[in-house]
Structure formats: C-alpha cells, structure tokens
C-alpha positions as CSV (number, residue, x, y, z in Angstrom):
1,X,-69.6,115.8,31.2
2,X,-67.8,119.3,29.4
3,X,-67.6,117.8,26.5
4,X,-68.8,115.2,24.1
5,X,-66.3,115.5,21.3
6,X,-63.2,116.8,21.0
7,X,-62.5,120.0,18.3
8,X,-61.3,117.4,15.8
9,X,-63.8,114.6,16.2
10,X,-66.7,115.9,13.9
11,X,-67.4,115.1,10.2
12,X,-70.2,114.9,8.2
13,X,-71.3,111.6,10.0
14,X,-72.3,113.5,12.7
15,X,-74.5,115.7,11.1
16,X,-78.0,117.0,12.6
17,X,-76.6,115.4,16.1
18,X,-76.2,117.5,19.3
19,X,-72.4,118.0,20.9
20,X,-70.8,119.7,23.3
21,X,-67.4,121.3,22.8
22,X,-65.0,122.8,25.3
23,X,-61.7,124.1,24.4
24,X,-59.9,127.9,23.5
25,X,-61.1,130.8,21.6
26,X,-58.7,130.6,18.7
27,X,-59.8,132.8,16.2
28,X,-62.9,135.4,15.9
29,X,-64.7,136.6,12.7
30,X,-67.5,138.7,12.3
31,X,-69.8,138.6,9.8
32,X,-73.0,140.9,10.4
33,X,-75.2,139.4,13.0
34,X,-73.5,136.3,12.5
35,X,-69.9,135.5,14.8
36,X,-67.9,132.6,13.8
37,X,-65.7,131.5,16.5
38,X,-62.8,128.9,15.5
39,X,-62.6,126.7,18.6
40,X,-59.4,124.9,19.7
41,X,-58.1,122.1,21.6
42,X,-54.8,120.1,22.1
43,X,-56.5,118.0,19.3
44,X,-57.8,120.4,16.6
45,X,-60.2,122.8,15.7
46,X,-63.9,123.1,15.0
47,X,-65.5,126.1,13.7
48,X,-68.4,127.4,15.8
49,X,-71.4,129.8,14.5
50,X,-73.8,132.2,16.9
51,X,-76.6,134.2,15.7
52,X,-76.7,135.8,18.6
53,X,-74.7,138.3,20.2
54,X,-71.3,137.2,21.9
55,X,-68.6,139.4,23.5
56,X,-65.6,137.1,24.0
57,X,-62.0,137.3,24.0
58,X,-59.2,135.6,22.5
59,X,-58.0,132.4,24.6
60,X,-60.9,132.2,26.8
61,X,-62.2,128.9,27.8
62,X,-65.5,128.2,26.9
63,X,-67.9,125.8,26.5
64,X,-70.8,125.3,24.2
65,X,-73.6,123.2,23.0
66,X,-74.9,122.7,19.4
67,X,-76.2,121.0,16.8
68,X,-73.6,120.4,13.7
69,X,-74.1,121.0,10.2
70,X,-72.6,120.3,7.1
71,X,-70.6,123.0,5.3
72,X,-71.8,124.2,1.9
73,X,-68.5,125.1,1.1
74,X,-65.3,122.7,3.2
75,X,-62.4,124.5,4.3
76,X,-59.6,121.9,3.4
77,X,-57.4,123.5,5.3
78,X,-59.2,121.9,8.6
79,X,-59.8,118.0,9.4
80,X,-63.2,119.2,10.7
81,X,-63.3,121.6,7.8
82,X,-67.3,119.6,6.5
83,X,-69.3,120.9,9.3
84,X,-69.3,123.8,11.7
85,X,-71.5,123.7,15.1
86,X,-74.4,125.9,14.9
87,X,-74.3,127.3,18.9
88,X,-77.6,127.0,20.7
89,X,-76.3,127.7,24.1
90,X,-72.6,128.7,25.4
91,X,-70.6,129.4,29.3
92,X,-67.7,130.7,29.6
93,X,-65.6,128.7,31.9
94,X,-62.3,131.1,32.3
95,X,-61.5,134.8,31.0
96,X,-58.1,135.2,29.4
97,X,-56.5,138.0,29.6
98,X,-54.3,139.5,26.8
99,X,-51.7,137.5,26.0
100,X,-48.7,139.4,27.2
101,X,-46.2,138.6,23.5
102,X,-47.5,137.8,19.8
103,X,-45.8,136.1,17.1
104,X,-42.9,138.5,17.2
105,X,-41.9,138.1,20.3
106,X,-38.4,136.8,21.4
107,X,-37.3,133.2,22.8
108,X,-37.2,135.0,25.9
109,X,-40.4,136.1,26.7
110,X,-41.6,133.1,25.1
111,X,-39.3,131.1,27.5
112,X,-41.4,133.4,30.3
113,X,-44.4,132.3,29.7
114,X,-43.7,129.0,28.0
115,X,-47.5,127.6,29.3
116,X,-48.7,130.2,26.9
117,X,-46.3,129.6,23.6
118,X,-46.7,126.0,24.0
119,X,-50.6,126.2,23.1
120,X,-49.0,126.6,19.7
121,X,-50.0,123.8,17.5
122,X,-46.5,123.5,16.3
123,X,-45.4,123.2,20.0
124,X,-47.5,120.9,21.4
125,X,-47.0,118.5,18.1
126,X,-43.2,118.7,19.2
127,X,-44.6,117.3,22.9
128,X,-47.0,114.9,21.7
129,X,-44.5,113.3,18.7
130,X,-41.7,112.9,21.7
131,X,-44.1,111.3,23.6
132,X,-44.7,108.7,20.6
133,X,-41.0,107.7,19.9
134,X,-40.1,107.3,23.3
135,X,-43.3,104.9,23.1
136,X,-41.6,103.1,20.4
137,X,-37.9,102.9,21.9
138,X,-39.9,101.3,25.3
139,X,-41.6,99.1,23.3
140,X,-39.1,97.2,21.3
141,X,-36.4,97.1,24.6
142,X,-39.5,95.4,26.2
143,X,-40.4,93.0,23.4
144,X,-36.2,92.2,23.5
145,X,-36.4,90.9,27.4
146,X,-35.3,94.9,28.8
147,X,-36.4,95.8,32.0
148,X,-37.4,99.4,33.0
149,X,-35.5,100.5,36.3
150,X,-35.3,103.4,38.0
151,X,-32.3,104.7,39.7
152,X,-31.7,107.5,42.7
153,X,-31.5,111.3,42.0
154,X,-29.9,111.8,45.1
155,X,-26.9,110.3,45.1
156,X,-22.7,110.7,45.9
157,X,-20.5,113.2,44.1
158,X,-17.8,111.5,41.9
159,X,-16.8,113.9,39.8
160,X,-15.0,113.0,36.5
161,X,-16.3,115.4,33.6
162,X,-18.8,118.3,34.0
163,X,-19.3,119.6,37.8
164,X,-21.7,118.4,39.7
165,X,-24.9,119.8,40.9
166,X,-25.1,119.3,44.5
167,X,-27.6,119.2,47.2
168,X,-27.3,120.4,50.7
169,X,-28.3,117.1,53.1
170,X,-30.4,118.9,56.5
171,X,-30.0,115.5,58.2
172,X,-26.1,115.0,57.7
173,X,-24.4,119.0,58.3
174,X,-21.9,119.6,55.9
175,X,-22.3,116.8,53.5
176,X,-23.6,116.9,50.1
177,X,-25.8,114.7,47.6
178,X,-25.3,115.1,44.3
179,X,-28.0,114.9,40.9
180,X,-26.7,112.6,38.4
181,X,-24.9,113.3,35.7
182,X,-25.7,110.0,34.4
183,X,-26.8,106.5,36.1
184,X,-23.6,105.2,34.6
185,X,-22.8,102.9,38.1
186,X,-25.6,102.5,38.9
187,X,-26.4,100.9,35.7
188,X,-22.9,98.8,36.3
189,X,-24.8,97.7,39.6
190,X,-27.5,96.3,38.1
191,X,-25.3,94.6,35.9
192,X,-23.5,93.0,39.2
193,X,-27.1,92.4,40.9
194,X,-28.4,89.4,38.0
195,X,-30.7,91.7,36.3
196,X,-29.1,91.0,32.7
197,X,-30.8,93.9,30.4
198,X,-31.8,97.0,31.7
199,X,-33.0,100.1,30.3
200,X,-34.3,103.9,31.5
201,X,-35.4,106.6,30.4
202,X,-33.6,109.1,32.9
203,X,-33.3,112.3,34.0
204,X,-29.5,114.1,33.9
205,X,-28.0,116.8,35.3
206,X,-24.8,118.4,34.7
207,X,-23.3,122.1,35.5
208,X,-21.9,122.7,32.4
209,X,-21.5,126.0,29.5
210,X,-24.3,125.9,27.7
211,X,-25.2,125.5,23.4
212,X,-28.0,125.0,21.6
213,X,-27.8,121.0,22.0
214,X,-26.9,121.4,25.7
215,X,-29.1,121.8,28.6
216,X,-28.3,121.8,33.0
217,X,-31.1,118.9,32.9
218,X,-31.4,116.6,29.9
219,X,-33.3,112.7,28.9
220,X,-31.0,109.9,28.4
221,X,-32.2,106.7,27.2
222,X,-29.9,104.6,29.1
223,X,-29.4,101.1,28.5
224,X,-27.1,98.3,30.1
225,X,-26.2,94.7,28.9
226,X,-24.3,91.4,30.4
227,X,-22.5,89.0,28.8
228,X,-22.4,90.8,25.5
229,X,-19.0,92.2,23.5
230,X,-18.9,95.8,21.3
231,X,-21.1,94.0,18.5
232,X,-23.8,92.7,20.4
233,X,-24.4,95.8,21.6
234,X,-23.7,97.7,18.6
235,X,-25.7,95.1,16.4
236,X,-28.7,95.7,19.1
237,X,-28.5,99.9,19.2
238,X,-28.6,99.2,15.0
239,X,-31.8,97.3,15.2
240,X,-33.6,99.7,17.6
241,X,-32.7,102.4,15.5
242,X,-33.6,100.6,12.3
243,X,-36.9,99.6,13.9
244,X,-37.8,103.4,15.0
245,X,-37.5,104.7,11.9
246,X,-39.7,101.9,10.5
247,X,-42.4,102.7,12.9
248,X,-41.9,106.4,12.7
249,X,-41.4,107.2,9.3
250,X,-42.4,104.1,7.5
251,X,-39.0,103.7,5.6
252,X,-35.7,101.4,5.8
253,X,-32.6,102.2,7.0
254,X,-29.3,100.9,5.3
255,X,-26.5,99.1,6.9
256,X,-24.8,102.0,9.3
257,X,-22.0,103.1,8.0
258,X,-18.2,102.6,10.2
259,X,-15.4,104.8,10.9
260,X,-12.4,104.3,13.9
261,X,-11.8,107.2,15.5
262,X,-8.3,108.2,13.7
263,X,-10.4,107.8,10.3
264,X,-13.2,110.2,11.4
265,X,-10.1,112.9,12.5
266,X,-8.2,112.5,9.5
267,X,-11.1,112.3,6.8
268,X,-13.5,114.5,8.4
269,X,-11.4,116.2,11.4
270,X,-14.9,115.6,13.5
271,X,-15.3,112.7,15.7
272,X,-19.0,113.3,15.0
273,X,-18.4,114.0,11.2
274,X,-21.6,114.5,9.3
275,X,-21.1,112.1,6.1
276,X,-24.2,114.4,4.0
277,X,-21.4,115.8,2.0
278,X,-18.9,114.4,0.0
279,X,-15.7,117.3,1.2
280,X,-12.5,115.4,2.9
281,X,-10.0,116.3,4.7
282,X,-6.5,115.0,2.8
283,X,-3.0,114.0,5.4
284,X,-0.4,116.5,3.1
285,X,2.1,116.4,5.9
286,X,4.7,114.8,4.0
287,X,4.7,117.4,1.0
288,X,4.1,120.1,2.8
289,X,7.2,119.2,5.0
290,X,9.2,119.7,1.3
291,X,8.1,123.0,0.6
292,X,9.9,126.5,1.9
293,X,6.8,127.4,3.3
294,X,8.4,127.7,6.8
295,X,4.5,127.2,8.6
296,X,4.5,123.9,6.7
297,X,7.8,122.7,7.2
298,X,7.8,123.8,11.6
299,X,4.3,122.3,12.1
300,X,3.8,118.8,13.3
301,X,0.9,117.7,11.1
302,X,-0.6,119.6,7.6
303,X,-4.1,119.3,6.7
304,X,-5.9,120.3,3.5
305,X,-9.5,120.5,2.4
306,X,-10.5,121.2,-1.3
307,X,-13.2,123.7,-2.1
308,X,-14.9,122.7,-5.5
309,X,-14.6,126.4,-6.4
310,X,-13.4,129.8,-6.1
311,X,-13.6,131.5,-2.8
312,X,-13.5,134.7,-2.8
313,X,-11.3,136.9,-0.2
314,X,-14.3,137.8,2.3
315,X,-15.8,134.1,2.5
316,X,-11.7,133.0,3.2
317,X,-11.6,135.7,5.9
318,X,-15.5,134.5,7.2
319,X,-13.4,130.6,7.1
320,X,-10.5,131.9,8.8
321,X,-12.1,133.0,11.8
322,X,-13.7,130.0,12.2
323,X,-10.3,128.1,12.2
324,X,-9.2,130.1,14.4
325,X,-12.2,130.0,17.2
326,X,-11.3,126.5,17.1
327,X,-8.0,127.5,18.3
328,X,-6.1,127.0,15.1
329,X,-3.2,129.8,14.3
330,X,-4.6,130.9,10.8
331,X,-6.2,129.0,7.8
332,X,-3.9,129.0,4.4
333,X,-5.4,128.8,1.2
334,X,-4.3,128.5,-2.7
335,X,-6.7,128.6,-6.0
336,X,-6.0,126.0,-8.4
337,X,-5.7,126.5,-12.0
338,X,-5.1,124.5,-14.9
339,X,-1.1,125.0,-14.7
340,X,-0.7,124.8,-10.8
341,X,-1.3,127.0,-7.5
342,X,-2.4,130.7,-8.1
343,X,-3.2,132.9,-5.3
344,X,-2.5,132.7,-0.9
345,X,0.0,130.7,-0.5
346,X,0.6,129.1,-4.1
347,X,3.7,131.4,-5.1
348,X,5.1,128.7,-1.9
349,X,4.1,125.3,-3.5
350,X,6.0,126.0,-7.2
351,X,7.7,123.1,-7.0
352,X,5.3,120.6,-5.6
353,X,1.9,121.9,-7.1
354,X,1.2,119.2,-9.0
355,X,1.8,117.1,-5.9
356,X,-0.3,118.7,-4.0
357,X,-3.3,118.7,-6.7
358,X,-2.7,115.3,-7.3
359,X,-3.3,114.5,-3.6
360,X,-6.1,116.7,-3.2
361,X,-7.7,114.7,-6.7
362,X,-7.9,118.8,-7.6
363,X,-9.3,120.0,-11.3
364,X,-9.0,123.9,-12.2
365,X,-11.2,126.8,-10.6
366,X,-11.0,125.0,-7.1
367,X,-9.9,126.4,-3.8
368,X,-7.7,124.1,-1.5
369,X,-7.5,125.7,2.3
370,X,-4.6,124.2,4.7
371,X,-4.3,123.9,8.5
372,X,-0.4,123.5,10.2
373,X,-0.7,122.9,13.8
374,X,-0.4,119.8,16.3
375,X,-2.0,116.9,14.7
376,X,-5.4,117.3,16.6
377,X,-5.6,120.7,16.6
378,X,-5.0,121.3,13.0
379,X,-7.8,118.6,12.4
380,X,-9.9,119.9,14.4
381,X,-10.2,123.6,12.8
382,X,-10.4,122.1,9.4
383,X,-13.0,119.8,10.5
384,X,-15.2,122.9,11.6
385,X,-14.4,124.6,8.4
386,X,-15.7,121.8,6.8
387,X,-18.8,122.1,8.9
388,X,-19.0,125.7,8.2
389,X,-18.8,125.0,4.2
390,X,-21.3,122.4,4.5
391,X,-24.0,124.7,5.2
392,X,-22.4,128.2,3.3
393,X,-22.4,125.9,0.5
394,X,-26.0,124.1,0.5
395,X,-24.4,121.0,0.2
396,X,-26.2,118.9,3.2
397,X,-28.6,116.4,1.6
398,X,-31.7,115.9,3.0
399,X,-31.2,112.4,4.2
400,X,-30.5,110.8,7.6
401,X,-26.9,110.1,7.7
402,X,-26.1,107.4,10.3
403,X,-22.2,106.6,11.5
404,X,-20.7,104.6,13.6
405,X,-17.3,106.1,15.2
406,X,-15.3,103.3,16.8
407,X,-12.2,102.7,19.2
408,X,-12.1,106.0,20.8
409,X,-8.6,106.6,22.6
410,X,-8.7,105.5,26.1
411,X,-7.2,109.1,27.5
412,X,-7.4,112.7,26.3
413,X,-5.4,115.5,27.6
414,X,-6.9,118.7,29.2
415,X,-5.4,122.0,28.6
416,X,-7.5,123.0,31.0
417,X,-6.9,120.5,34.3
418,X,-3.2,120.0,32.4
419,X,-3.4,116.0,32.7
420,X,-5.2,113.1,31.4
421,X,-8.7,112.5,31.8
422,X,-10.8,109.2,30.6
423,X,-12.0,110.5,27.0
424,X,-15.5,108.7,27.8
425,X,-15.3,107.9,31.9
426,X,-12.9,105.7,34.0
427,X,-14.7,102.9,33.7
428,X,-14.2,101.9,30.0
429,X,-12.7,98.9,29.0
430,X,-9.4,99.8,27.5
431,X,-8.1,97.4,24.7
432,X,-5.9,95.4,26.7
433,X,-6.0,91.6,27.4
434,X,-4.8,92.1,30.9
435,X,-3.9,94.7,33.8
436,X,-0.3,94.2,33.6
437,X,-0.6,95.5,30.0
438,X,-1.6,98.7,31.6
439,X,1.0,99.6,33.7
440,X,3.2,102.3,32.4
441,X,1.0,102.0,29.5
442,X,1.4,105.1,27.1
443,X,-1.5,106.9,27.7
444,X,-1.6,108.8,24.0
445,X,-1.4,105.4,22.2
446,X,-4.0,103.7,24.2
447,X,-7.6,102.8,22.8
448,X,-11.0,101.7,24.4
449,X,-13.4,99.4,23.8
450,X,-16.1,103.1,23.3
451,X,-18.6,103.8,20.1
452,X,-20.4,106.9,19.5
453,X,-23.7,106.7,17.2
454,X,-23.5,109.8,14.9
455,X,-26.8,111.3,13.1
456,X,-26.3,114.2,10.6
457,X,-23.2,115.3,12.3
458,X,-24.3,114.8,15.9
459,X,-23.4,112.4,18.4
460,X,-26.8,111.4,19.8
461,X,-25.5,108.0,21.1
462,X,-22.5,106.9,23.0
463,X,-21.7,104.0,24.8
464,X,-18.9,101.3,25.7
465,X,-18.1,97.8,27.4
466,X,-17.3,98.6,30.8
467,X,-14.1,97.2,33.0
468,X,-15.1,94.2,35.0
469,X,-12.1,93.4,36.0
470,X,-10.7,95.2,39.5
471,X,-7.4,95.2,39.1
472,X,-8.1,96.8,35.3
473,X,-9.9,99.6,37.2
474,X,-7.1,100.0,39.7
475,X,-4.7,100.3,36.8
476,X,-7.2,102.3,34.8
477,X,-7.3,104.7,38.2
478,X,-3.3,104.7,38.6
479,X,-3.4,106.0,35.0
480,X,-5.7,108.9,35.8
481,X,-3.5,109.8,38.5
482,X,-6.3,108.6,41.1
483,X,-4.6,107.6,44.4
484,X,-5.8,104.0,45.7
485,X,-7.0,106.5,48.9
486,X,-9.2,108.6,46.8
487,X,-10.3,106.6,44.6
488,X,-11.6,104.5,47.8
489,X,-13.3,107.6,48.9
490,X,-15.3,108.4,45.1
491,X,-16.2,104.7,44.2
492,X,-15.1,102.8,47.5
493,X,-19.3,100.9,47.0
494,X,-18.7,100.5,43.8
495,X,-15.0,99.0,43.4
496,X,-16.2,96.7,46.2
497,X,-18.8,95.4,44.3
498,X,-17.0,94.5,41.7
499,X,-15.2,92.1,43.7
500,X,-17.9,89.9,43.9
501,X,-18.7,88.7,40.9
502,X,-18.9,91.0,37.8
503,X,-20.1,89.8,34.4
504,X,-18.7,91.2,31.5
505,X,-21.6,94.2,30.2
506,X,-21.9,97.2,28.1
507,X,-24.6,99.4,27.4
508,X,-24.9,102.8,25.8
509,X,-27.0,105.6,26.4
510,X,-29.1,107.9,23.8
511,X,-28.9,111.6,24.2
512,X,-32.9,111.6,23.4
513,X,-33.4,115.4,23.5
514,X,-30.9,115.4,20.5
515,X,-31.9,112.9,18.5
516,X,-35.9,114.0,18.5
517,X,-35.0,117.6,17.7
518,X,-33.3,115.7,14.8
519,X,-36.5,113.9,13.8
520,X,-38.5,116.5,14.1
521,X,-36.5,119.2,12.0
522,X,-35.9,121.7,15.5
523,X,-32.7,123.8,14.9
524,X,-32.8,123.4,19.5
525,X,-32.8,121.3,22.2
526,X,-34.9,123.3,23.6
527,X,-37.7,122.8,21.0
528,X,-38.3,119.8,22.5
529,X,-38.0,120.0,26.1
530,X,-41.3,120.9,28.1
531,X,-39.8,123.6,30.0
532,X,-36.3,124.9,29.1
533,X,-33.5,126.6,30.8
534,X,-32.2,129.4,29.0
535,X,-28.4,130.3,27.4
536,X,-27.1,131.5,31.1
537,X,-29.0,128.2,32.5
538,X,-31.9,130.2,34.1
539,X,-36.3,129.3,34.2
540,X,-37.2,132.9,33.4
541,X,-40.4,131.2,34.2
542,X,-40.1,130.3,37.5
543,X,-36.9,133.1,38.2
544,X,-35.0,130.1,39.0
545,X,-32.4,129.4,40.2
546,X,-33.5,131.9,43.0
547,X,-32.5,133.2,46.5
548,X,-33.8,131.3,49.5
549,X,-34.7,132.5,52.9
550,X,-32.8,132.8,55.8
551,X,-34.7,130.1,58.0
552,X,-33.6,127.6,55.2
553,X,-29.9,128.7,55.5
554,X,-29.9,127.5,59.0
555,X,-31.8,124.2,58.6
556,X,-29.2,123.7,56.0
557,X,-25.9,124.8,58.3
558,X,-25.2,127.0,55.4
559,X,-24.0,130.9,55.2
560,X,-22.6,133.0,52.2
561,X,-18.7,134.1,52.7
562,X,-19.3,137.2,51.5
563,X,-16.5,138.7,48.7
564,X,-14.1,141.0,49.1
C-alpha cells in the first residue's frame, strides 16, 4: 500500500498513530535544521516535518512515513491544519522537473501543458464539482423512469447549421462519416423504437467560429420524451432544474419566469435576455415616424432604451461601436432634462419630447439612446447595448436569473446562404394543426412549437416538440427549399421511419459546459472542459489538428489539390 491516508484525512484523532502519505511537493520552508514540506494531493494538504536533511524539488512525488502530532499552534487556513506528520522515513517516487510557466503565465502556455495547470486546486475543484452535478442531473432522470442511451459517433452527414466534421471511411473510398453535431435523430429514433424517456450525456461536435462559450467539441445533456406536449416537457426541464439547485446549493428556486419570443426582441432585443437588470427596450416607431428626423421617419422600425443618467460623449462613442458591430448603422442619443430633449438628436424631437419621455417613463438627468433600422436588426443592436450597459454600469444582481423564451419563429433568413433556414432544425413542430396549413405558408409569420431555457443572459437549454407527422416534414422540407430527392438522400432512414408509427415526443437538450461555468462563477467554457481547444480551435497540447503521413493518405484514397 503507498498510502494510508490521504493529505486531508488527518486530525487530531489520529494523533501518536503511524501513516503513510503520498502525494506532490507543494510548498518548501526551511527553518534551521528543521524542513517543513506542505504535501499535496487531489484531496488536500498535510504539512510534513524532517529533522533531517532533505534535498527535494517542487512537484516531485514522494512518499513518506510518520508518526502525526498535534500542532501547538493550528493553521486555520488548512482542514488538516491540527497536526503535522513528523517524517521518520521518506522515497521519492518521481523527480519533477521545473515547471516550464508560473502564475503569470498566459492561457496559452497554460493550454500547453494543461496536465500541469490543472493540479491547481482551483482547477481540479472545477473537474470534481462538474463531476457532482452531472451526478445529480443522472440521478433525478433515473428516479423519473429515464433511460441512459448511447448513440453513434460515426454517423451520416446531414448538414443543416454548423459544418460538419467529417471522417474519411478506409473501407468505403470516397465516402465520408460524420461526428455529431447533436444526436437530435437519433434521439427521434428512440422515440419511434418504444423506449418512452431517454436521456444522455453526449459528446458534440461542430466546425464552427469560435467564443468564449463555444467550443469544436462540447457536453450536451440530451433528453427525449413521448406522448408529452410543450408543458410536460417544460414543467419536467423546471423541476430538474429546481431540484439541482436544491441539491447543489441548498436553496429554492421561484416559478421561472416566461417570455414569447417577440416579447424577449421588443423588451430586451435578446432572445436570451438576461432579466438581472431592470433597463427595457421601448417600440417608439410610431412617434418617431412624426418627427423630421429623416433616419426616424425612412426606417422600418425605431427602438429606444433609457439610460438612468448622463452619458458622457466617450461612453456614447464606446455604445456606438457596439451598435454598430452588431451591424446597426449608428446609435442616436438625447439627454433629458426637466423641460424636454437636450443634446444628440433632441434639437429633432421639439415637438414630440414630451411624447417621447412619456413613453420612455423618463425623469430629468437621463440619457435615452435610439436604434432605426429593420425591425430585427435595430433590436438586435440595442439589445447588445443593453448588454454592454449592464456590465459598464454594475447593474447585474448577483442572483440566478431563470427565463423561459417561448414560440420561436419556425424560419429565419440567412444573409449569408440568402434563404430560409429552420431557426432551431427542420424537424420542429411548426404551429399548425395540419400539413395543408403549411403550404405556401408565409415563412416570416410562421412559429414553432421551440423553448430555450435562459440563465443570466445565456441560453444553456433549448429544446422543442418534434414533427411526427410525414407529410408535416415533407411540407416543412418543401419550405426549406429541400427537394423530395435530396431530402431522400440526407434523411431517406429517418423519414422512412417515421412512417411506421411515430408517437408524438419532445425533448430538449442542455448545453452542460455552459451552464456549469455558470454555477461555478468561470468567465469560459473552457474553465470547465478537461482539455480545451483554443480561440483558432487548436490542442496546443497535443499540436492537434496535425499533419498525417503519407501511408495514411493512401489507405484513405485521399491527396491534397494543391493551390494555385
């Protein structure tokens, strides 16, 4: 046996008794002929005394035996802080060389050698508390009748969203798997196979531009129901939350608060709107469509957000920019006084400042900042000015701030692919009570049966009930601008199984990474993922991703075109 004890096992009960520790040199202090040696473990630390000579360095595994005394005078500071181990005999069971960064060192390095960094205390708690809720979460969806299932990694590209990752089959030339961006059909199919409730904790993967709440690999917990409607599967997610933070924390959550998805945009111009702060967004279309401000008057939809107070010129400009990054054409702004608008654009309201204080429920001494754009666009900006305010201002509470956001529109348009794409996925019930509702349905107007759990202003939940129904999907396909043909070729398994009996389900999945860097105050992702990819989606660890050899090339029929 290496050890009897771990470093944060003793007290004074043990007193006079013989151990043996194992663990890290932490921390050396000299002191005469006397060395104390602060030993360390994933568990704690125990302070170690030799009388006799010891040459050791920093982070070298040893291992000791002693007997262990009580302290004359406790360090509080450590659990094991009564007694200290007074060494009789020690081994050294690995040299460590020095450690190649120290405290200042960037994310970087630290992402380099990440085995090193996460012998911090602080790191490993991140680790070990992530291992405890997702102990929770698996405990109540198995007291509720869930069952754990795993689904394939390798599996067929269908892509609708971020790209794929893809993997080269050696066995079929030419044809690719692909990693999952989610299990999202699969979970359908287990839905079609009888199994009722089903639940994962699952590995994702998705090409995408990286933030700091993004990462190319990422947890979901997923989690599938049958025979249920939105609330039963709202009412469940509400109750698993209600009961983590019971466990976790010890405290009681309130009722979650709801919002539709047109009150999120207007109110808080977020769809993901963090409700910690009190600031609105106020609809002053109308008014501003009266004035002779010519940006009012030409754009389609007029915003406005009061400040309660002054800005001054630099922290406007500072808000401006941040409009505009969200692709809004500039950010107005007035001061209010007791008589009307002073200041921006306030020589432009005259006539219609008391109007436009009465809306805003403005006093004297505020600041009230405008967006004019399309309706989505202008809320949008505003809504991250807002954001931006939140934090400039101090004005985030420390609470947990729970939301629901509810009947999401069925279709968003990309600027970017210049069509319609499924704002969730294609296989969201829309809001319909047939297929023949759907066809030449407007795809602006149309809403889906989706719900996104918000926490403190991110979504760390989203979910929906799913189409059952083929000829739903076909229409629900049609209005994608998926061809019957190529639609057959993406989902051909799965629109076949649907015509054999589907039950009506839902589920949801939880981005986990999210919500425990929530929980456990991290500012990253990446705080509490073992082994993180950096901002350009790199292991500087393990230089991956990484050239290959030749050899592997041509087991894989693969070659390089090589660019101009």
């Amino acid at each position: 046996m290496l050890r009897t004890h771990t470093c944060d096992e003793l007290r004074k009960t043990h007193a006079q008794q013989h151990v043996t520790l194992a663990g890290w040199v932490h921390a050396i202090r000299t002191h005469g002929t006397v060395t104390f040696i602060d030993l360390r473990d994933r568990y704690g630390i125990t302070q170690l005394v030799f009388t006799t000579p010891i040459r050791v360095q920093k982070e070298t595994v040893i291992q000791i035996t002693g007997r262990v005394e009580e302290k004359t005078v406790p360090n509080k500071a450590l659990s094991t802080g009564e007694v200290e181990v007074h060494v009789e005999t020690h081994k050294i069971l690995s040299k460590a060389n020095p450690l190649p960064f120290d405290e200042n060192a960037t994310e970087e390095t630290r992402m380099k050698y990440r085995y090193l960094d996460l012998r911090a205390t602080e790191k490993q708690h991140k680790l070990i508390e992530r291992a405890r809720i997702i102990r929770i979460l698996r405990a109540y969806l198995d007291e509720q009748g869930f069952i754990e299932l795993e689904t394939p990694q390798l599996g067929k590209s269908t892509p609708e969203g971020s790209r794929d990752y893809l993997v080269p089959s050696r066995t079929q030339p030419g044809t690719f798997y692909a990693l999952p961006q989610s299990p999202q059909l699969f979970k359908q199919l287990f839905m079609i196979a009888g199994m009722d409730k089903y639940y994962q904790v699952a590995r994702c993967f998705r090409d995408e531009d990286l933030r700091k709440d993004r990462q190319p690999e990422f947890t979901q917990l997923d989690i599938e129901m049958s025979f249920v409607e939105q609330e039963d599967v709202m009412e469940l997610i509400e109750n698993l939350t209600k009961h983590l933070w019971k466990e976790y924390y010890g405290k009681e959550l309130l009722p979650f608060r709801r919002l539709t998805y047109e009150e999120a945009m207007r109110t808080y111009g977020s769809d993901k709107p963090d409700t910690r702060f009190a600031l609105h967004l106020t609809d002053v279309t109308t008014i501003a469509h009266k004035t002779p401000f010519a940006v009012f008057t030409n754009a389609e939809y007029v915003t406005a957000l009061k400040v309660p107070r002054q800005l001054s010129r630099k922290e406007i400009e500072a808000l401006t920019d941040c409009a505009k990054i969200h692709h809004a054409q500039g950010l107005a702004w007035t001061h209010t006084t007791a008589e009307g608008l002073e200041g921006g654009i306030g020589k432009f309201l005259t006539e219609h400042a008391q109007e436009i204080k009465t809306a805003m429920d403005a006093t004297q001494d505020e600041t009230i900042l405008f967006v004019a754009d399309e309706k989505r666009t202008a809320q949008n900006a505003l809504g991250a000015v807002r954001s931006a305010l939140g934090e400039q201002l101090g004005l985030m509470s420390d609470t947990h701030a729970f939301l629901w956001v509810t009947d999401f529109p069925m279709f968003e348009y990309s600027e970017e692919e210049q069509r319609y794409v499924a704002a969730h996925h294609p296989f969201t019930m829309p809001v319909v009570g047939s297929a023949q509702e759907l066809v030449g349905a407007d795809k602006k107007t149309l809403t889906s049966y989706a719900y996104d759990l918000v926490l403190n202003g991110s979504e760390i939940a989203g979910g929906s009930i799913r189409i059952h129904d083929t000829q739903i999907q076909q229409e629900v396909f049609t209005l994608l601008g998926i061809r019957k043909e190529e639609a057959q070729e993406r989902f051909g398994f799965f629109l076949e199984a649907l015509t054999y009996g589907t039950p009506p389900h839902g589920g949801l999945a939880w981005g986990l990474d999210r919500l425990i860097t929530i929980m456990l105050g991290g500012s990253s992702i990446r705080d509490v993922i073992a082994f993180p990819k950096n901002k350009e989606a790199q292991d500087v660890m393990l230089a991956a991703p990484s050239g290959v050899r030749e050899e592997q090339l041509t087991e894989l029929n693969l070659s390089f075109r090589q660019e101009q």
